[in-house]
C-alpha atoms as a printed R data frame, in Angstrom:
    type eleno elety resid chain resno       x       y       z
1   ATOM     1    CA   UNK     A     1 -39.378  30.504 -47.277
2   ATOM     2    CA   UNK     A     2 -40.494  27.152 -49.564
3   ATOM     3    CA   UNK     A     3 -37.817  25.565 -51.291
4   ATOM     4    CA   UNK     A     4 -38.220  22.249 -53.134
5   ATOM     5    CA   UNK     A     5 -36.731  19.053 -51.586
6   ATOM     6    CA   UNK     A     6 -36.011  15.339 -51.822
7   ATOM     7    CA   UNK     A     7 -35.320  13.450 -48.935
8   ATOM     8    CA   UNK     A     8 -34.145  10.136 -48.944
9   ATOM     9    CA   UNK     A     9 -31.455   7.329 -47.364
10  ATOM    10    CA   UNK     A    10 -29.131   5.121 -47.636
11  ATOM    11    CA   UNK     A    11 -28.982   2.498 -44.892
12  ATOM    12    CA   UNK     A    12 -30.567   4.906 -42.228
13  ATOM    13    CA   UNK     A    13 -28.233   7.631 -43.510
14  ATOM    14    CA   UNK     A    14 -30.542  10.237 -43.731
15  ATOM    15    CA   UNK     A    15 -30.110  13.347 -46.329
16  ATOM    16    CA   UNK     A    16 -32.103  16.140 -47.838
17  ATOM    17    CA   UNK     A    17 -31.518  17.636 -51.355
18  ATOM    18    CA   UNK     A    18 -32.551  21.450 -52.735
19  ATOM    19    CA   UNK     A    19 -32.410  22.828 -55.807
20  ATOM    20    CA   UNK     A    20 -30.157  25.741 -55.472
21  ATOM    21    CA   UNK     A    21 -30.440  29.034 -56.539
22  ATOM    22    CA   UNK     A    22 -34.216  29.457 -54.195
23  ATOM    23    CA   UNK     A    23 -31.693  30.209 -51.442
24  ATOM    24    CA   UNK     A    24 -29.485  33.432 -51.369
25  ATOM    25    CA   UNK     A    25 -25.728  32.414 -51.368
26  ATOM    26    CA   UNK     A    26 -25.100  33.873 -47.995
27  ATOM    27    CA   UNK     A    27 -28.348  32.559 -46.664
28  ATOM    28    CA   UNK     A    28 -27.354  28.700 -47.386
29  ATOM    29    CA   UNK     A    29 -25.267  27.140 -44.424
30  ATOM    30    CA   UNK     A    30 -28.237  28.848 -42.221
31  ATOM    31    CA   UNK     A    31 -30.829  27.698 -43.935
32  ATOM    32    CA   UNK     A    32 -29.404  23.985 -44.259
33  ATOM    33    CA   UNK     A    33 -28.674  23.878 -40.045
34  ATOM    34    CA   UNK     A    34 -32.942  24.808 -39.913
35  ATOM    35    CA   UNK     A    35 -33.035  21.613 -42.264
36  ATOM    36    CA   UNK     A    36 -31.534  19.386 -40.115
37  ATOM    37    CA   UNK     A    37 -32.169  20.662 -36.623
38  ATOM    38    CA   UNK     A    38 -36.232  20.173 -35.434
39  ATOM    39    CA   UNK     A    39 -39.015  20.590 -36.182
40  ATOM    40    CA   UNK     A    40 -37.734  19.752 -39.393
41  ATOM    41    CA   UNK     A    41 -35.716  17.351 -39.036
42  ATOM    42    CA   UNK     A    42 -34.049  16.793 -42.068
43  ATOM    43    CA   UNK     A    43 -31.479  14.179 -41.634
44  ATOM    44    CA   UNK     A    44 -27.867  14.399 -41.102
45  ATOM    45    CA   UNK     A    45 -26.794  15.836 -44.083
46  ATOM    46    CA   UNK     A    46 -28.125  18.718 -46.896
47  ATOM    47    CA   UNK     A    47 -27.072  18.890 -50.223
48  ATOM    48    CA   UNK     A    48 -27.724  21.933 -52.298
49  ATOM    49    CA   UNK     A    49 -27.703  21.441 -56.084
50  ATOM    50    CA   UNK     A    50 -27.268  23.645 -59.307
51  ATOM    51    CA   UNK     A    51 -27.355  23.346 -62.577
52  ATOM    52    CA   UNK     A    52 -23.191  22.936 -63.391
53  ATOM    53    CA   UNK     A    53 -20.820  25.027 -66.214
54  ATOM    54    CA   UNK     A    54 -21.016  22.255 -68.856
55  ATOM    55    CA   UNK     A    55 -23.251  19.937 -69.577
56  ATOM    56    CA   UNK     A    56 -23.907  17.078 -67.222
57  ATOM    57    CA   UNK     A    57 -22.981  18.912 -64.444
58  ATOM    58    CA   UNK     A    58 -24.144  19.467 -61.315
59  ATOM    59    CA   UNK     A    59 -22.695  21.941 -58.441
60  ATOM    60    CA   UNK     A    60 -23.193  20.353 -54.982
61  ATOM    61    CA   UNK     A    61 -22.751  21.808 -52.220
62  ATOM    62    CA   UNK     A    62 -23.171  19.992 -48.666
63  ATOM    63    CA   UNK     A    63 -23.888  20.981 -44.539
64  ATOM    64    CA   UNK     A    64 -23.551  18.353 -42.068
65  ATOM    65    CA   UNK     A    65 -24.911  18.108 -38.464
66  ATOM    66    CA   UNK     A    66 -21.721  16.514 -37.225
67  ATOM    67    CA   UNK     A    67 -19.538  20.017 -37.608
68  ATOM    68    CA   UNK     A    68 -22.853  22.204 -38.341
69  ATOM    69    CA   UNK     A    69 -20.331  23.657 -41.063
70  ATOM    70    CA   UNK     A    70 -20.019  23.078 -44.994
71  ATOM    71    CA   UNK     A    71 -17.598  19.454 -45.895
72  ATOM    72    CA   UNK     A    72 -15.967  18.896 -48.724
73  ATOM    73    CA   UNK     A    73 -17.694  15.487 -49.718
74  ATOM    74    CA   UNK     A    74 -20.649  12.828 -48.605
75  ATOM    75    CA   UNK     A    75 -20.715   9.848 -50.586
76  ATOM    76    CA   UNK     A    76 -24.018   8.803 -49.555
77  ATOM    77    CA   UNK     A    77 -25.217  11.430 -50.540
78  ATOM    78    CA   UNK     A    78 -24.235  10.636 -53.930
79  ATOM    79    CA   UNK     A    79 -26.168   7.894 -53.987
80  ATOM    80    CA   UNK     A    80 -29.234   9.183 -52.989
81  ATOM    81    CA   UNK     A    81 -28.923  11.779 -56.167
82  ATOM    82    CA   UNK     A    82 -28.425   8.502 -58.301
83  ATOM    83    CA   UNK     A    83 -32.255   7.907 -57.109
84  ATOM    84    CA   UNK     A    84 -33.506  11.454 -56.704
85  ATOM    85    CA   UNK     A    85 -32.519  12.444 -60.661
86  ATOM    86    CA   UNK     A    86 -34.334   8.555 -61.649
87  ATOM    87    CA   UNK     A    87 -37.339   9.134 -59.772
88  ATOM    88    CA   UNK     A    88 -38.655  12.268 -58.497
89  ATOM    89    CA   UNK     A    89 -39.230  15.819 -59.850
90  ATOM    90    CA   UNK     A    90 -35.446  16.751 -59.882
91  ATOM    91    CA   UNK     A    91 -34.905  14.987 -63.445
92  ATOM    92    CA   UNK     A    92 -36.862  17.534 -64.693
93  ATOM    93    CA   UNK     A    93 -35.232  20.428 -63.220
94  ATOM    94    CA   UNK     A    94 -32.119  19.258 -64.495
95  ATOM    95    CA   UNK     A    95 -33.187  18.232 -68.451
96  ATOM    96    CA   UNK     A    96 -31.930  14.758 -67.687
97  ATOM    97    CA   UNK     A    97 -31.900  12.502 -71.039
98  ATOM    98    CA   UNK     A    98 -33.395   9.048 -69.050
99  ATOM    99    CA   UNK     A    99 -34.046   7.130 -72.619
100 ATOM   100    CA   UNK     A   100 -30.386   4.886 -71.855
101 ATOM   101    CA   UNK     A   101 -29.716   1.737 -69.590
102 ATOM   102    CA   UNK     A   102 -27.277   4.196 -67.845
103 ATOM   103    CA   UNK     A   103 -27.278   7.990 -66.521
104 ATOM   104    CA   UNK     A   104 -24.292   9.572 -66.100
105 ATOM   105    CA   UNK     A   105 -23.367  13.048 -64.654
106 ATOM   106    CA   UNK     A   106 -20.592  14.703 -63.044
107 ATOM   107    CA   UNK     A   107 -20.868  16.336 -59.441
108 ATOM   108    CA   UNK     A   108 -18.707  19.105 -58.749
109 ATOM   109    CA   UNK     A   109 -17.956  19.143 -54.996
110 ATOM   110    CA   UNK     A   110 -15.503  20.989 -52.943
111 ATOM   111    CA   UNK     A   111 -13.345  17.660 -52.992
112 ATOM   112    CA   UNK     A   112 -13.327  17.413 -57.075
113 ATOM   113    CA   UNK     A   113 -14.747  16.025 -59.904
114 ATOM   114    CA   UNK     A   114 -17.403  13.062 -58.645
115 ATOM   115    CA   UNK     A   115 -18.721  10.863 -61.551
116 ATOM   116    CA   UNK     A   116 -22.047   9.020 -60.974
117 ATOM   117    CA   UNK     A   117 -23.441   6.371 -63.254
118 ATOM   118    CA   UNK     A   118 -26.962   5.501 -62.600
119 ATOM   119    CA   UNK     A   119 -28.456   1.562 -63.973
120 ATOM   120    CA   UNK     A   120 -31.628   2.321 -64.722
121 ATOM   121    CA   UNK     A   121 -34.773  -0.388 -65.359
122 ATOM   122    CA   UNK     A   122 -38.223  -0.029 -65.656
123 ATOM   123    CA   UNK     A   123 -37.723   4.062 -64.696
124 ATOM   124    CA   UNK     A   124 -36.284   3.264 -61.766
125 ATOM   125    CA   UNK     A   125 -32.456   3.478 -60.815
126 ATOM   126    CA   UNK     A   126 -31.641  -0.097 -60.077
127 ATOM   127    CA   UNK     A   127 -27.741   0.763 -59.062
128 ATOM   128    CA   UNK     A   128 -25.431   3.831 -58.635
129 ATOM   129    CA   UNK     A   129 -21.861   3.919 -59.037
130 ATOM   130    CA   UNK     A   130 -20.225   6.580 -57.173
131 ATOM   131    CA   UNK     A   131 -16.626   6.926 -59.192
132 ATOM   132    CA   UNK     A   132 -14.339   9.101 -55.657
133 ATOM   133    CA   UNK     A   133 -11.183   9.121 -57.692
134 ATOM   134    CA   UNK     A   134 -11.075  12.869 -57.477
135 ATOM   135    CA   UNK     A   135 -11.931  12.261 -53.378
136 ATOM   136    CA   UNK     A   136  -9.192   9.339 -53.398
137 ATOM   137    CA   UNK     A   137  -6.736  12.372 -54.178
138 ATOM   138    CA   UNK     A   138  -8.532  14.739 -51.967
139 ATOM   139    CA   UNK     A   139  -7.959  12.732 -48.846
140 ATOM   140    CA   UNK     A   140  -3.955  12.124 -49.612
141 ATOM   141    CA   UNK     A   141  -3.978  15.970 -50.468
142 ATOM   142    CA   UNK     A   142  -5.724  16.117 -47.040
143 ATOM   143    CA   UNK     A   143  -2.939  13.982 -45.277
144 ATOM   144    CA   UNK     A   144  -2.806  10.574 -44.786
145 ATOM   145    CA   UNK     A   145  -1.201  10.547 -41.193
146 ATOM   146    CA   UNK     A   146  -0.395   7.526 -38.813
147 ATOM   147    CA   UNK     A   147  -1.496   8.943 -34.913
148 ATOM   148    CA   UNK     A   148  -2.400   7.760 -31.536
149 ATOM   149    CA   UNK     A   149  -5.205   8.729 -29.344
150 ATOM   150    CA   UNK     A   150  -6.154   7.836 -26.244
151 ATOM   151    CA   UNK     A   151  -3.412   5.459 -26.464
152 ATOM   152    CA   UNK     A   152  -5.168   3.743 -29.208
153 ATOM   153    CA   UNK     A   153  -3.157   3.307 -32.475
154 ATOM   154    CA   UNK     A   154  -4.989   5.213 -35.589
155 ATOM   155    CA   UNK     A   155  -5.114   6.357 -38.870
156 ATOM   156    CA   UNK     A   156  -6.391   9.723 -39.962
157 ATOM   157    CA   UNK     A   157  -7.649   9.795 -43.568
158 ATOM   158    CA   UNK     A   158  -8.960  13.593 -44.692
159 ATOM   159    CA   UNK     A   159 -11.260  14.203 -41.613
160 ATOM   160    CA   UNK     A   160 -11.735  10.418 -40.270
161 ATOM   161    CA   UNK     A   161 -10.209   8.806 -37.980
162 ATOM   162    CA   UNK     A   162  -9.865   4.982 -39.034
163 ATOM   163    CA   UNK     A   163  -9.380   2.212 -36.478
164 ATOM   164    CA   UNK     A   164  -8.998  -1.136 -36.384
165 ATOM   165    CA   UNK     A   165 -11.507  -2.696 -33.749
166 ATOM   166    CA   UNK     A   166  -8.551  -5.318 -32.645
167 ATOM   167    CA   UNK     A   167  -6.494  -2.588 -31.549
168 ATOM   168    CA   UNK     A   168  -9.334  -0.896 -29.382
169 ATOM   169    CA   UNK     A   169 -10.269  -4.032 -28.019
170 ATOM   170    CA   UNK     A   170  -6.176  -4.694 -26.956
171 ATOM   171    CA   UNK     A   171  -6.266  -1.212 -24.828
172 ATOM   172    CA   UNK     A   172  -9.768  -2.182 -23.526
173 ATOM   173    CA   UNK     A   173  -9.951  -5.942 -22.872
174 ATOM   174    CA   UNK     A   174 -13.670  -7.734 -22.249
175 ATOM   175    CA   UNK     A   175 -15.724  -4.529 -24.019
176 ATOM   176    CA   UNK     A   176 -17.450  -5.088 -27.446
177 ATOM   177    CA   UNK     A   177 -16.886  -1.869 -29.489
178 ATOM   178    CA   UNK     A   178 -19.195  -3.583 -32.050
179 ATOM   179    CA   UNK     A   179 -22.335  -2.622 -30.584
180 ATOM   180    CA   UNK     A   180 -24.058   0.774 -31.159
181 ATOM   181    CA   UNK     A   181 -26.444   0.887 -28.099
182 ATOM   182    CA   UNK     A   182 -25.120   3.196 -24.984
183 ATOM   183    CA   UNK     A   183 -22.390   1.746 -23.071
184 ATOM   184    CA   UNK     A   184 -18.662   1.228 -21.726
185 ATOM   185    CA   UNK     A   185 -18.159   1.097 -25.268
186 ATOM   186    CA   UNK     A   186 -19.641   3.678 -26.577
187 ATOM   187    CA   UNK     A   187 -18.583   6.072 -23.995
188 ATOM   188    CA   UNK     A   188 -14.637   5.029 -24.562
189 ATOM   189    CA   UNK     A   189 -14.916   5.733 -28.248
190 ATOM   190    CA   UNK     A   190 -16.926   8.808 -27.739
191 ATOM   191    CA   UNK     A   191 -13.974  10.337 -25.636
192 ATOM   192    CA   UNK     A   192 -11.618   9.319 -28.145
193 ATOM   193    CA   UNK     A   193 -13.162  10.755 -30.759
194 ATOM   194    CA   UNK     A   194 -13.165  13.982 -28.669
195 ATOM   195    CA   UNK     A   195  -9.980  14.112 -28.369
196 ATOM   196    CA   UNK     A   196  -9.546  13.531 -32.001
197 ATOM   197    CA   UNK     A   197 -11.535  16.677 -32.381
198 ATOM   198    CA   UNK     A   198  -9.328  18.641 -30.140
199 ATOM   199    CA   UNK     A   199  -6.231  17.314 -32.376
200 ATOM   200    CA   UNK     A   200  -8.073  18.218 -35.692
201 ATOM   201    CA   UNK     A   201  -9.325  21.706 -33.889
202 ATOM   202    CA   UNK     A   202 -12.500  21.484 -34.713
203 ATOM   203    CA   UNK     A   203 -15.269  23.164 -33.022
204 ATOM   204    CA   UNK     A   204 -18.094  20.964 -33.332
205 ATOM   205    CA   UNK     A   205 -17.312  17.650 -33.780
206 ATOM   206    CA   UNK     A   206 -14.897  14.789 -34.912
207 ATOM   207    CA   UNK     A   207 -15.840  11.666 -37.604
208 ATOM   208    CA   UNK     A   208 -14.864   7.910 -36.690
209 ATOM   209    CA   UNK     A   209 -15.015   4.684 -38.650
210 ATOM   210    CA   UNK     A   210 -14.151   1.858 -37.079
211 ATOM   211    CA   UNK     A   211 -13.369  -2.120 -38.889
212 ATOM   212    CA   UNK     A   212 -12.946  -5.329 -38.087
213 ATOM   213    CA   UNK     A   213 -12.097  -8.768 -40.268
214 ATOM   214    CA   UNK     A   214 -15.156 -10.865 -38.850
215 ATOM   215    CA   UNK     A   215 -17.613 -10.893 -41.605
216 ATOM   216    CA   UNK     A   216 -21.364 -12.034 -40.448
217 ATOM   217    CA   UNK     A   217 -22.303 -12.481 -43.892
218 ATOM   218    CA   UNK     A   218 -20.963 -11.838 -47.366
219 ATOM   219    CA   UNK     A   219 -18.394  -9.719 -46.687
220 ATOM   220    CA   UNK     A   220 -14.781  -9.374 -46.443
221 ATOM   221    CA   UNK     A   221 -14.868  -6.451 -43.191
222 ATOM   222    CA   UNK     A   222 -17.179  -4.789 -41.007
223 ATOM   223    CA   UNK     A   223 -17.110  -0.888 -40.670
224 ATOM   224    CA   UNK     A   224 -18.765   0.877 -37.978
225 ATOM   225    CA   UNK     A   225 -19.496   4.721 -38.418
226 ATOM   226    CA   UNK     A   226 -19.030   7.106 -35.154
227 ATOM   227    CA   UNK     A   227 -19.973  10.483 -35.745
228 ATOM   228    CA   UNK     A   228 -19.150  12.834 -32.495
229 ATOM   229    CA   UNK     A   229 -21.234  15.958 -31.805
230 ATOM   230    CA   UNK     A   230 -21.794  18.344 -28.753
231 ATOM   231    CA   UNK     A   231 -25.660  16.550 -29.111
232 ATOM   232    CA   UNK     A   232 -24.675  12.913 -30.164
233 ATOM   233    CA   UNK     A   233 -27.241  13.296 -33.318
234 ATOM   234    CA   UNK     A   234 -25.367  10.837 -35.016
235 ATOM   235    CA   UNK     A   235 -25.539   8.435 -32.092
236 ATOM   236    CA   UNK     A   236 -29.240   8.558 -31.666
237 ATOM   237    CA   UNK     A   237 -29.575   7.092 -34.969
238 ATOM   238    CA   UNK     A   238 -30.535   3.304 -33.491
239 ATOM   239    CA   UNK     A   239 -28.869   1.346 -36.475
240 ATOM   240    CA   UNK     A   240 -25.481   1.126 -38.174
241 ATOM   241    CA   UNK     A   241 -25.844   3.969 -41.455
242 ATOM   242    CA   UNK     A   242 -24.102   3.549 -44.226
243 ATOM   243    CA   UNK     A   243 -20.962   6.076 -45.313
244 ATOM   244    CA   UNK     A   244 -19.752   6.434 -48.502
245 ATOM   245    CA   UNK     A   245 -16.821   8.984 -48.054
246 ATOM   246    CA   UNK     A   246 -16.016   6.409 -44.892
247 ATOM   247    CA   UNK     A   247 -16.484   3.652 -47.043
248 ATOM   248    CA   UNK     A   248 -13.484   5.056 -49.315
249 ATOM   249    CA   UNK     A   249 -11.184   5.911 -46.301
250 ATOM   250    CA   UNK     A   250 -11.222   3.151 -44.819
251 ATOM   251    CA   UNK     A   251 -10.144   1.409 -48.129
252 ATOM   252    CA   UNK     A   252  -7.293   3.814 -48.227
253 ATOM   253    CA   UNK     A   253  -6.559   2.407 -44.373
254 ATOM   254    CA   UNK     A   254  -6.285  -0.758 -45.587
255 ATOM   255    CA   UNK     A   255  -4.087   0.135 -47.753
256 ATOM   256    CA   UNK     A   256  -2.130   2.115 -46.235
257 ATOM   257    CA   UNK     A   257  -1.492  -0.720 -43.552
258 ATOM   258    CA   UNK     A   258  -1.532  -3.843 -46.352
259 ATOM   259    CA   UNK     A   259  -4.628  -5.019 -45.209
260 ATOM   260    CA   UNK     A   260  -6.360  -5.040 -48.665
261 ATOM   261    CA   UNK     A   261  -7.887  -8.559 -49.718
262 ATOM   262    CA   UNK     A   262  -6.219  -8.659 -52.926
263 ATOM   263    CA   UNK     A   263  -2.190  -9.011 -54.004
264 ATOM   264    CA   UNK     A   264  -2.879  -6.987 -57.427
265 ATOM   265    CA   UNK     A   265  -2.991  -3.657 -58.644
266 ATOM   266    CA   UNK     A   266  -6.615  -3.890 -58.190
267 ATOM   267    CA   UNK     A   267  -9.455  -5.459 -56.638
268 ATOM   268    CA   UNK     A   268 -12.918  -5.602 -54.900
269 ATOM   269    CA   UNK     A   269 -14.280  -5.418 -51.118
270 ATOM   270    CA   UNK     A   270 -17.289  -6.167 -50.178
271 ATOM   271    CA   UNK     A   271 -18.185  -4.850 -46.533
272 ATOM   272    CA   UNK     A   272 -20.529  -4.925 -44.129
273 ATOM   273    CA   UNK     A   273 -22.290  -2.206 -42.000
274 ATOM   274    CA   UNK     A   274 -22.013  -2.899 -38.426
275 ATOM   275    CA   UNK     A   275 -22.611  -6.399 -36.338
276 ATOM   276    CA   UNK     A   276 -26.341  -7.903 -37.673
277 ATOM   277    CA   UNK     A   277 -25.637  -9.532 -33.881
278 ATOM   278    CA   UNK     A   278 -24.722  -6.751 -31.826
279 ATOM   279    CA   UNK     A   279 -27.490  -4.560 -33.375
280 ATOM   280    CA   UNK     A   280 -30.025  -6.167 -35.490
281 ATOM   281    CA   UNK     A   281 -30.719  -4.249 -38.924
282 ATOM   282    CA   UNK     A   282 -34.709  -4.315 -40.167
283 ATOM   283    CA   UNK     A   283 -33.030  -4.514 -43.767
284 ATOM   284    CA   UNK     A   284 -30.587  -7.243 -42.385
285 ATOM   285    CA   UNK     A   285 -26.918  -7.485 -43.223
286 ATOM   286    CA   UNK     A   286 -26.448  -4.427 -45.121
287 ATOM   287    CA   UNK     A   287 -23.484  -4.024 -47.654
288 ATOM   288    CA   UNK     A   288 -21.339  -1.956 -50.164
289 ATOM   289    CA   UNK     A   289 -19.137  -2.888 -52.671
290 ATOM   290    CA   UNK     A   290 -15.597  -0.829 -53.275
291 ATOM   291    CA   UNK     A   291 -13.517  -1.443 -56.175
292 ATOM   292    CA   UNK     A   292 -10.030  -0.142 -56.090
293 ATOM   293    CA   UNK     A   293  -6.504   0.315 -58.042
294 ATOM   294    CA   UNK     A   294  -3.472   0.699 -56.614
295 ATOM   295    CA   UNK     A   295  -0.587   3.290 -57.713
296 ATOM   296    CA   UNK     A   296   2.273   2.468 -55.127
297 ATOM   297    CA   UNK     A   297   0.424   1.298 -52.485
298 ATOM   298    CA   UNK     A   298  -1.842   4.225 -52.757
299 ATOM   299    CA   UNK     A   299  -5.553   4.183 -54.007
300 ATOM   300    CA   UNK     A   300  -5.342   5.764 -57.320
301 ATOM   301    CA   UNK     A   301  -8.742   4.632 -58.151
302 ATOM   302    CA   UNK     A   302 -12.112   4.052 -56.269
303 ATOM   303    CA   UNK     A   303 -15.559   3.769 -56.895
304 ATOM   304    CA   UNK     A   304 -18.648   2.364 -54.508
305 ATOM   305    CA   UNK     A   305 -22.144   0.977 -54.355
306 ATOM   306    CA   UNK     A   306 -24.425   0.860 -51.374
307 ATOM   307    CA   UNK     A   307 -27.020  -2.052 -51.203
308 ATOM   308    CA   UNK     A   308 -29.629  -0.311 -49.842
309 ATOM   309    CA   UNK     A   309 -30.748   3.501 -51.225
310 ATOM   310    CA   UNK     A   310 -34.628   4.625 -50.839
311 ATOM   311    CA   UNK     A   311 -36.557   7.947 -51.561
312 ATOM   312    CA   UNK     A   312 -38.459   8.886 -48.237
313 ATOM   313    CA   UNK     A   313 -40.327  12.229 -49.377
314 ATOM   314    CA   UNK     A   314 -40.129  14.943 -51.755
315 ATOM   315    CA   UNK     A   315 -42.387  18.183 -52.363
316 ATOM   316    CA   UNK     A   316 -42.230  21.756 -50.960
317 ATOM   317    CA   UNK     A   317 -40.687  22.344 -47.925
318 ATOM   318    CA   UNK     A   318 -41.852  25.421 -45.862
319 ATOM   319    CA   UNK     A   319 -38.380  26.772 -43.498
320 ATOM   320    CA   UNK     A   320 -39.214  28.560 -40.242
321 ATOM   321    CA   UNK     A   321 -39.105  31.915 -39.624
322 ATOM   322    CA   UNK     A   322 -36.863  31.537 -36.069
C-alpha cells in the first residue's frame, strides 16, 4: 500500500501526516500503528488529513503511540501542518491560496474547531499560531479534577496529569525529577504515571507534564513531558519534545491553582522545554509562547507557538504487508 506523507517535528516531537481518503476508513488506526511502530518508524504521532465540508477546512484525524488508539487532539501536530501546507506537496492537494503574509485554515478534530494562522516569508512559513480555544473547552468538558497519586498532589486536565515539580520533589527529597536520562527519577514518575493509567482505565498508557518556576533562560516555567507506554517509546526519545496540547493544560493548571504570571484577564507565558542543564538540547533552550484570557478563573481563550518546527521528509511511503 503507498500513501503520500510528510514527516516532520517540532522540538524532537516527531509526527507523520497522510492525505486521507488512500486509506479505507476501517483500515486507518491499523495502518497508522504500522506508521509508527518499525521498520517504519514514523514518529510518535499520525495525522490523517481530508479535504473539510467548507472551505478552509481540513478533517484531521490523529493515532498516537502512547495509547496505540485514536486522541482527540495534538497540538504539535498542528504546527507541523502550519509547515507541511507552506512547503511541501500538501499545498497543492489542498488548493491552498499562498499569495498573503498569512494562511489561515480551520482543523476539524475530535476536540473542535482548531484555527491555524500560518506567517509566511519568502515561501516559507516563518510562524504558526495554533488558536485551542475549542480544546480550552474540550479539556473542562473533559474534567478539570484536583487528585492524588502516589501520594503526590495533582491535577488532571482532559487526559494529562499536571504536576508541579516542587511537590514531587517534597514526597521524594534529594532526587532531580528534571532530568530525562534513566534513573530514581525517572522510575518514580514512571510508576506514578502508571497508576494514573489505572485511575483513567486506560489500556495502554497514561500522559504526564510536569513544571517548575526556575527558568534557565527566557522563560517564565519549565514543562517536562512524560509519556507512559507498555514500551517507554516516548522515553527513548533522548531530549525534552515539545507538546502543544500539554503546553495548553498546563496553562489551564496554572490557572486553576493561581499560578498564572499575570493579574489580568489576559496575558502571555513564555516556557521552556525541559532543564538545558539536566539534559542538554542540540537546538539549545527551546521555547513556546501561550497567550491566554481568563473567564472566571478559567481559560476561555488560548493560542500557542513553538520555537522550533522543521520538515524531515516527505514523498511516497510504501506500508508493509505484515
Amino acid at each position: 500500500m503507498n500513501v503520500n506523507f510528510v514527516k516532520g517535528h517540532c522540538g524532537w516531537d516527531t509526527v507523520t501526516l497522510v492525505l486521507a481518503g488512500q486509506i479505507p476508513p476501517e483500515h486507518q488506526l491499523e495502518a497508522a500503528l504500522k506508521i509508527i511502530d518499525i521498520p517504519v518508524s514514523g514518529g510518535l504521532e499520525v495525522g490523517f488529513m481530508g479535504r473539510g465540508e467548507r472551505e478552509g477546512e481540513i478533517r484531521l484525524k490523529i493515532a498516537e503511540s502512547t495509547t496505540r488508539n485514536w486522541i482527540a487532539m495534538c497540538g504539535g501536530m498542528t504546527q507541523v501542518i502550519g509547515k507541511a501546507l507552506v512547503e511541501t506537496a500538501f499545498r497543492d492537494h489542498f488548493n491552498l491560496n499562498l499569495s498573503g503574509p498569512t494562511l489561515r485554515v480551520k482543523l476539524v478534530t475530535n476536540s473542535g474547531v482548531i484555527p491555524i494562522e500560518i506567517d509566511i516569508e519568502d515561501a516559507k512559513t516563518r510562524r504558526t499560531t495554533t488558536v485551542m480555544d475549542d480544546y480550552a473547552a474540550f479539556s473542562y468538558k473533559c474534567g478539570v479534577e484536583p487528585l492524588v497519586v502516589d501520594g503526590v498532589r495533582g491535577l488532571q486536565v482532559d487526559r494529562f496529569i499536571i504536576l508541579d515539580i516542587a511537590t514531587l520533589e517534597g514526597r521524594h527529597p534529594g532526587v532531580d525529577f528534571t532530568r530525562r536520562d534513566p534513573g530514581q527519577h525517572l522510575e518514580i514518575v514512571n510508576a506514578l504515571l502508571r497508576t494514573f493509567q489505572r485511575h483513567c482505565g486506560s489500556a495502554h498508557g497514561a500522559v504526564g507534564m510536569l513544571y517548575d518556576d526556575r527558568p534557565e533562560g527566557p522563560g517564565r516555567f519549565r514543562i517536562y513531558p512524560r509519556f507512559f507506554s507498555p514500551d517507554l517509546a516516548a522515553a527513548k526519545i533522548p531530549y525534552e519534545f515539545q507538546c502543544g496540547t500539554g503546553t495548553v493544560a498546563v496553562g489551564v493548571a496554572l490557572a486553576h491553582h493561581k499560578q498564572l504570571p499575570f493579574k489580568e484577564q489576559q496575558g502571555r507565558i513564555v516556557f521552556e522545554w525541559g532543564s538545558q542543564r539536566a539534559t542538554p538540547d542540540p537546538y539549545g533552550i527551546r521555547t513556546s509562547q501561550l497567550n491566554l484570557v481568563l473567564q472566571g478563573g478559567r481559560v476561555s481563550k488560548a493560542s500557542f507557538t513553538h520555537s522550533v518546527v522543521e520538515i524531515l521528509a516527505e514523498g511516497t511511503l510504501h506500508l508493509p504487508q505484515y
